[in-house]
N, C-alpha and C positions, 0 to 999 in steps of 0.2 A: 522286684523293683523297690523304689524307696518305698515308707510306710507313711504315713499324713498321720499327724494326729493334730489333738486342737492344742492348743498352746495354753501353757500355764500362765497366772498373773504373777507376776516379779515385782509389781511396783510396790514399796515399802517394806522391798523385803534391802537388806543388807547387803554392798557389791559384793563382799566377798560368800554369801550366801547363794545370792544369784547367780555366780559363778561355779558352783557345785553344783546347783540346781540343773542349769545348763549342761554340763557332764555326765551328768546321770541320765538327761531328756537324749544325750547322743545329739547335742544341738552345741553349734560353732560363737563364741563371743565376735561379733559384727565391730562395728564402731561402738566408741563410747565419745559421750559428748555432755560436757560440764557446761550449764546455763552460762551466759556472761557476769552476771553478777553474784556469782556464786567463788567463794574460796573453801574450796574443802580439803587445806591445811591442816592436816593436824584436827581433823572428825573423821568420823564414821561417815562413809558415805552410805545411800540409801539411793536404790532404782525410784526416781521418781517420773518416768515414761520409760515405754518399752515399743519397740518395731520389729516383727507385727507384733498388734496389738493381743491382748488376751481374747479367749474364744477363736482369733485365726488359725485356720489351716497350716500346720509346719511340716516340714522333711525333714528327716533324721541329716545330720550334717548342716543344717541352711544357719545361716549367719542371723543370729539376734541382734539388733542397736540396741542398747543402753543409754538412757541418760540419768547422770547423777548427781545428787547434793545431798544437802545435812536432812534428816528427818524433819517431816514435816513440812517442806520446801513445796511453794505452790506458785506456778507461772505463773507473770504478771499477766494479764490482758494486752494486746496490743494497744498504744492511745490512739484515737479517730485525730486526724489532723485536716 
């Protein structure tokens, strides 16, 4: 049957790094998803969240989400209204 292992951290690693990385884990690129206020034109993009998370349980083949922007990119906080 499949095999589980824990899942590696991608976050700050480079999309197209994490994309090998993935290949090599026998693990499926999911969605990717670029913040709203993010133009990553012409940069380097950078795993700045990943689904599941690091430490989760994965299956060989199971789809990772990605999300991406420039290095260093950090969510805003939602505002309380």
């Amino acid at each position: 049957g499949p095999r589980d292992f824990v899942m590696t951290n991608l976050v700050g690693v480079s999309y197209e790094n994490a994309l090998l990385r993935l290949g090599n884990l026998s693990l499926h690129l999911g969605s990717v998803q670029i913040p709203d206020d993010v133009d990553t034109t012409g940069v380097i993009s950078f795993v700045i969240k990943q689904l599941p998370e690091p430490g989760d349980s994965v299956s060989i083949g199971q789809p990772i989400d990605l999300w991406i922007g420039p290095k260093g990119y950090q969510f805003k906080e939602p505002e309380d209204n």
